[in-house]
C-alpha positions in Angstrom: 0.3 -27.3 -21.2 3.9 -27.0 -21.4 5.5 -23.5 -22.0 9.5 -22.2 -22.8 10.4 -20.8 -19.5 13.4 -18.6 -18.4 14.2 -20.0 -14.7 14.2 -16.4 -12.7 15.9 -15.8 -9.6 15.6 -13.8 -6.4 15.3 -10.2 -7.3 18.3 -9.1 -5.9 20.6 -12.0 -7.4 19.6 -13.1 -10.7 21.7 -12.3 -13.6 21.5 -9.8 -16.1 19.8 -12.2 -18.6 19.2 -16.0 -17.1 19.3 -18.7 -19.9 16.1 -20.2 -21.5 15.5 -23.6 -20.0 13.2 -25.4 -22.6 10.4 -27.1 -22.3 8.2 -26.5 -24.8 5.4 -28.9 -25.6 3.0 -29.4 -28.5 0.3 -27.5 -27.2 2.2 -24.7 -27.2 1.3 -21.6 -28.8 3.3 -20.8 -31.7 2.8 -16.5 -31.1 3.4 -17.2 -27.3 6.5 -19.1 -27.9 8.0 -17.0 -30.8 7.2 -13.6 -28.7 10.0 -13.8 -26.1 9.8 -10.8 -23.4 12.3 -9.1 -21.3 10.7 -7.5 -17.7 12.7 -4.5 -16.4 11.1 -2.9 -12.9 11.5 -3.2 -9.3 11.2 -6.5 -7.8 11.4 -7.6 -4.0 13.1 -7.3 -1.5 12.0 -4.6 -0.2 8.7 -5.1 -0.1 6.2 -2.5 -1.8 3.0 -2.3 -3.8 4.9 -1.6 -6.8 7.1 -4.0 -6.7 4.4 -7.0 -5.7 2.7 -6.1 -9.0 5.8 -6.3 -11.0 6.6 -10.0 -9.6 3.2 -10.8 -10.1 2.7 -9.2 -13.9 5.9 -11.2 -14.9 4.5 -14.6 -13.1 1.2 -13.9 -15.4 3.8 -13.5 -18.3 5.5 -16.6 -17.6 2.6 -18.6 -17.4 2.3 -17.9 -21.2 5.5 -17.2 -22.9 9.2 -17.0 -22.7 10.1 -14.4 -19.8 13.5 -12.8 -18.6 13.9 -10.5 -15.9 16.2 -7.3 -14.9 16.0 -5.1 -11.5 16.4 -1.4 -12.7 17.5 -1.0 -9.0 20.3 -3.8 -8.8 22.7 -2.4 -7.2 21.7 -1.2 -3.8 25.0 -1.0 -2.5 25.7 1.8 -4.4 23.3 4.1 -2.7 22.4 7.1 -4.7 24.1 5.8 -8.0 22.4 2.6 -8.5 19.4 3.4 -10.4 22.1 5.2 -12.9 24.6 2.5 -13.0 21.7 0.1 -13.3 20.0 1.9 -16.4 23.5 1.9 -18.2 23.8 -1.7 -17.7 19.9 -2.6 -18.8 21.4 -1.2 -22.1 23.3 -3.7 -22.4 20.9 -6.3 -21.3 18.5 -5.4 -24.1 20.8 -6.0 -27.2 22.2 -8.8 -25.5 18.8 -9.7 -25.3 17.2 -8.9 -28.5 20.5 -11.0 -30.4 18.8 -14.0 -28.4 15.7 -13.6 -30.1 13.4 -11.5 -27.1 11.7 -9.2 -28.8 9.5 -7.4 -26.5 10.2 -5.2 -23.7 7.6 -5.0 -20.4 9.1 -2.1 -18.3 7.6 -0.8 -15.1 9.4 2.5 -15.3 10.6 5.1 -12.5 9.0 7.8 -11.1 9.7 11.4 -10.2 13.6 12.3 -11.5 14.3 8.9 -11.7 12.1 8.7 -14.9 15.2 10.4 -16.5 16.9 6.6 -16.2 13.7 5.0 -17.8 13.9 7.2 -20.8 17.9 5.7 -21.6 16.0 2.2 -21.0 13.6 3.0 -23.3 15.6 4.7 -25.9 17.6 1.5 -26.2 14.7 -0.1 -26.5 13.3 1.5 -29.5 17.0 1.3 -31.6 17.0 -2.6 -30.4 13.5 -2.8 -32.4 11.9 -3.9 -28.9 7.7 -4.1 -28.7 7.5 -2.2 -25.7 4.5 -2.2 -22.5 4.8 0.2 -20.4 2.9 -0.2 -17.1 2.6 2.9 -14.5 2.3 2.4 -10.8 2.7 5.9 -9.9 -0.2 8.8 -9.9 2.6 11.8 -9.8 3.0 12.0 -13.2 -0.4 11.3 -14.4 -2.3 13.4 -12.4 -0.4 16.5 -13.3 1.7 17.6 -16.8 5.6 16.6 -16.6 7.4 17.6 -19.1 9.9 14.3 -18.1 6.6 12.0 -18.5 6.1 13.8 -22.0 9.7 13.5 -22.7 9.7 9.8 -22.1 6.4 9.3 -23.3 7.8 10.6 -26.6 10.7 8.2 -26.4 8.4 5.2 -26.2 7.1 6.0 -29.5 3.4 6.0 -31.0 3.1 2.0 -30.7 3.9 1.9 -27.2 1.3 -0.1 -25.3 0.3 2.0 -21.9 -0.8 -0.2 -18.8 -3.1 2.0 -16.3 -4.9 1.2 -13.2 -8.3 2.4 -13.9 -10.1 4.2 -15.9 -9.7 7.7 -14.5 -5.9 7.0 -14.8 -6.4 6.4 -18.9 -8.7 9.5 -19.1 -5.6 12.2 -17.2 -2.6 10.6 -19.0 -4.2 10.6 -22.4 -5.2 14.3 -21.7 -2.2 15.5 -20.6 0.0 13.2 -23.0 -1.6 12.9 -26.1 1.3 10.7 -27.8 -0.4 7.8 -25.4 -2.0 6.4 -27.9 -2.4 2.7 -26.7 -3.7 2.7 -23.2 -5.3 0.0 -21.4 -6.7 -0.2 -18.2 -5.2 -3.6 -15.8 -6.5 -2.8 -12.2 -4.2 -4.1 -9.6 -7.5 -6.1 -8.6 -6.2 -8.9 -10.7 -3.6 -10.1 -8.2 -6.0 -11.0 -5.0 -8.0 -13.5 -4.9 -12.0 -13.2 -3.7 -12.3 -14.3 -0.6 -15.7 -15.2 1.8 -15.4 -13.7 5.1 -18.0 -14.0 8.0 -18.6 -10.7 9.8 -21.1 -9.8 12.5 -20.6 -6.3 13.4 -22.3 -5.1 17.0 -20.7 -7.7 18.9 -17.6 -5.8 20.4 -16.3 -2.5 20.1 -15.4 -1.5 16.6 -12.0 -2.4 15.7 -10.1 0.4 13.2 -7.3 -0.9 10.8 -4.3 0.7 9.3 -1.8 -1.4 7.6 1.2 0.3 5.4 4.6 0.9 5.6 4.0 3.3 8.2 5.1 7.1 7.9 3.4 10.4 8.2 2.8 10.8 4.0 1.2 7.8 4.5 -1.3 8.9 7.3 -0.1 7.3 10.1 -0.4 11.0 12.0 -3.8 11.9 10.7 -4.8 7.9 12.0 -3.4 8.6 15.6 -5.9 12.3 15.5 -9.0 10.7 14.1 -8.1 8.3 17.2 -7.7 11.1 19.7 -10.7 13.0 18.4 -13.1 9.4 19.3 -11.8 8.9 22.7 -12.3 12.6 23.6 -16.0 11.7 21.9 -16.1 9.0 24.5 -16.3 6.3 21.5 -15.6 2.9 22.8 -13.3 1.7 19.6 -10.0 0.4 19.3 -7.1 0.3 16.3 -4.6 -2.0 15.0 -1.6 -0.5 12.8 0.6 -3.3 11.1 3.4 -2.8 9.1 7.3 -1.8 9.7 8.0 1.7 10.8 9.4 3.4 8.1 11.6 6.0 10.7 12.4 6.9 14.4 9.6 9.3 13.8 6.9 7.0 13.3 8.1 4.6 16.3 8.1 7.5 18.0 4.7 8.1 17.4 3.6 4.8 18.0 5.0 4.5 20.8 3.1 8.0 22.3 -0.3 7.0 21.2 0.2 3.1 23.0 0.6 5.7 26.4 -2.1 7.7 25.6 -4.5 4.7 24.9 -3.4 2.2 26.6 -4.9 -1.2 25.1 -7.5 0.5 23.0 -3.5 0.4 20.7 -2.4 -2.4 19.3 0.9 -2.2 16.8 1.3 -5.9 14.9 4.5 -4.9 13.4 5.3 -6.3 9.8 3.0 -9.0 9.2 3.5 -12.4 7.1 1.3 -12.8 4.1 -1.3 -15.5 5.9 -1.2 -12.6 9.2 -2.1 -10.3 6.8 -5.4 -12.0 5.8 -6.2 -12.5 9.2 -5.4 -9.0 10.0 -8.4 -7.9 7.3 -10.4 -10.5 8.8 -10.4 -9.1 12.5 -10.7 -5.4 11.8 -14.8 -3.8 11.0 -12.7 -0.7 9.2 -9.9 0.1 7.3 -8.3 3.7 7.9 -5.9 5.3 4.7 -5.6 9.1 4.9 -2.6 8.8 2.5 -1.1 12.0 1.4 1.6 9.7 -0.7 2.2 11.7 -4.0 2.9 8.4 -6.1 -0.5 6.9 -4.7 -2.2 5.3 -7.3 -4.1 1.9 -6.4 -3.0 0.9 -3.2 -3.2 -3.7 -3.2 -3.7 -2.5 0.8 -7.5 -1.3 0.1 -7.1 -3.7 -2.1 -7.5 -6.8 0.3 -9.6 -4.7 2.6 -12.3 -4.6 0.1 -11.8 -8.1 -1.2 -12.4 -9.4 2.7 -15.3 -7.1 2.8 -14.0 -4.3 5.0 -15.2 -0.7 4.7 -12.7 2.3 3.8 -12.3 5.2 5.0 -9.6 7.1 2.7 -8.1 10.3 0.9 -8.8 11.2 -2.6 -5.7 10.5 -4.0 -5.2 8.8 -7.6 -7.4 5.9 -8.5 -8.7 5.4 -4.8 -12.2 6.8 -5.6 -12.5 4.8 -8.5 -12.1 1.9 -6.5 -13.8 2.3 -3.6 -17.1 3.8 -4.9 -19.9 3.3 -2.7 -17.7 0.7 -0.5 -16.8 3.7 2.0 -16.2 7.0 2.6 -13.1 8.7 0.0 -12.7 12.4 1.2 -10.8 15.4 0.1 -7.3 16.2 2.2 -9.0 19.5 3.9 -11.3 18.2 6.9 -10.5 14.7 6.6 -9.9 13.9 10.3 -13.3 15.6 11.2 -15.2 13.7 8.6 -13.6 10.9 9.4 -14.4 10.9 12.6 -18.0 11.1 12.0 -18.4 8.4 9.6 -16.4 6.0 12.5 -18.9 7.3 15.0 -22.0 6.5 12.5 -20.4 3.0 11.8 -20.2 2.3 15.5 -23.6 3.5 16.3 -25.4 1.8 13.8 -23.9 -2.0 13.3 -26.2 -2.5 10.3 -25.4 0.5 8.2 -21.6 -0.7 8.9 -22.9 -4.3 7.3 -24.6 -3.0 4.6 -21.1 -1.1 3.6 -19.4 -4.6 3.9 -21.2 -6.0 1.1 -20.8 -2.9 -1.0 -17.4 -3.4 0.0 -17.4 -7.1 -1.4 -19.4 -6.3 -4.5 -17.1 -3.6 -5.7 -14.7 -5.8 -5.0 -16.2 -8.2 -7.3 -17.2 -5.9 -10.0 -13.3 -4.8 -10.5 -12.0 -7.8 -10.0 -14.4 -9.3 -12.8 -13.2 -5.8 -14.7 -9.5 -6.9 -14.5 -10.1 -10.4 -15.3 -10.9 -9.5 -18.9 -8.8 -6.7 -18.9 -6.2 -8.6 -18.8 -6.9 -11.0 -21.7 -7.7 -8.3 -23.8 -4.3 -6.8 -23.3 -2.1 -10.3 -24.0 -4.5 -10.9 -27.4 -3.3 -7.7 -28.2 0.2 -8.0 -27.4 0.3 -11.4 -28.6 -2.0 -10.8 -31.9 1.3 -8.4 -33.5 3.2 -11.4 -33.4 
């Protein structure tokens, strides 16, 4: 099947509204085709959760209707003003838009204060007459009452469509913002693929993972004591951290812990998409004490899950939802010492660490399924007000 397609370009280049290249077939659907949608969020470069989702949202978009797409972040050269400059002129891009027939608005909007610019986009929005999803990446403002969120929440109107993570999500914001009325739950699960990986666990010495943009919020210090606290147990295991370094801090840390444990450290650096599936494939378990305030449902446990790898992680947003029974999620307070103990279990016991890999896998599965029809529900919805 043929669909109208906007051709998009490189995040960081394309222009404030591309022009329709048509190619519409008879197959087409007529609500698809006649429900044009403008995507406003953060789109790579860099490289982040949030904004892999975004990219990947709009591809899902495109693949059944006529998409255009705006970064709310455009202008990076203007440091501290960009996300403001970049609000004003998404303004603009939405009546520009609107005159050219797009009539709904997908916007992955800001977090903390810079939900203040989001509420201009969506004001314009709502004067333009725009149909407008809103999908939320960040925990922050869900997880506690903002009186921003309910500001902008307000803004967005009562016919608003609300995109959450999981179900926990959907449950805090419509408690704490009861003018959410249209929530549905999209799990980030969507966007990897299952995947069959071979393990055999007992063979070596068990290999710990960490993969983020590394930085103390999120855990990269509490990884590097749970570490300390095995050797000093005499624990014969060994951990891989991947990912850029997100400050001199963090190299610095790195950089300490390779002198203190010699080989039993590897650092990977960033890591190429294909690296990064072999990355899940060589490790036995996947390490995220994230204290990260925004953390909602990280694609990193994610694809450790997917590839059948036990986690070990904080409590933080929609991780326990996720993992389940597929690990271990612990509070803040006494994570390293917990942690610890749970590594040391694993490594004693090769087939209590298999039996969590296929928990691991079937969760995976289960949410995976979950999104799957999540995700059709929420385009028969969008698509059935046409």
């Amino acid at each position: 099947m043929h669909n109208q397609r906007v051709i998009t370009k490189p995040a960081r280049t394309r222009a404030l509204l591309p022009e329709p290249h048509v190619s519409a077939g008879a197959g087409d659907s007529a609500k698809a085709r006649h429900r044009k949608m403008l995507f406003m969020g953060l789109f790579p470069p860099p490289v982040n959760g949030q904004r892999i989702v975004t990219q990947r949202m709009l591809e899902r978009f495109d693949a059944v209707t006529t998409v255009a797409c705006y970064d709310v972040d455009r202008f990076p050269q203007l440091g501290p003003l960009s996300k403001l400059v970049s609000a004003v002129a998404a303004c603009f891009v939405l009546l520009r838009a609107r005159l050219r027939g797009y009539s709904m608005l997908y916007l992955a909007p800001h977090s903390g204060a810079g939900l203040t610019y989001s509420c201009l986009i969506a004001l314009a929005s709502r004067c333009f007459g725009y149909a407008l999803t809103v999908h939320y990446h960040s925990y922050r403002n869900v997880g506690r009452y903002s009186w921003l969120m309910a500001t902008f929440i307000a803004i967005c109107g009562h016919h608003a469509m609300h995109i959450v993570l999981a179900p926990p999500m959907a449950r805090d914001l419509q408690r704490l913002y009861r003018q959410a009325r249209r929530v549905v739950v999209v799990s980030n699960t969507i966007f990897v693929a299952p995947r069959q990986v071979a393990r055999q666990f007992g063979a070596r010495r068990l290999r710990i993972g960490h993969l983020s943009n590394l930085s103390r919020e999120k855990g990269i210090g509490t990884v590097l004591q749970c570490m300390h606290e095995l050797k000093t147990r005499g624990m014969d295991v060994e951990l891989w951290l991947a990912g850029p370094a997100e400050d001199a801090d963090t190299s610095a840390l790195i950089a300490c812990a390779q002198a203190e444990f010699g080989d039993s450290v590897s650092y990977l650096g960033r890591l190429g998409p294909r690296e990064v599936a072999r990355f899940y494939e060589d490790i036995d378990v996947f390490l995220f004490p994230t204290f990260y305030e925004h953390e909602a449902e990280p694609l990193v446990l994610i694809d450790a899950v997917s590839a059948g790898v036990p986690v070990i992680a904080t409590d933080r947003g929609c991780i326990g939802y996720l993992i389940g029974s597929a690990g271990s999620v612990l509070p803040a307070t006494r994570f390293v010492e917990r942690a610890v103990e749970q590594i040391a279990l694993w490594a004693n016991n090769p087939d209590m660490l298999a039996g969590a890999s296929d928990r691991a896998r079937a969760r995976f599965a289960e949410v995976h399924h979950q999104s799957a029809m999540q995700l059709d529900q929420l385009f028969a919805s969008i698509f059935s007000e046409a």
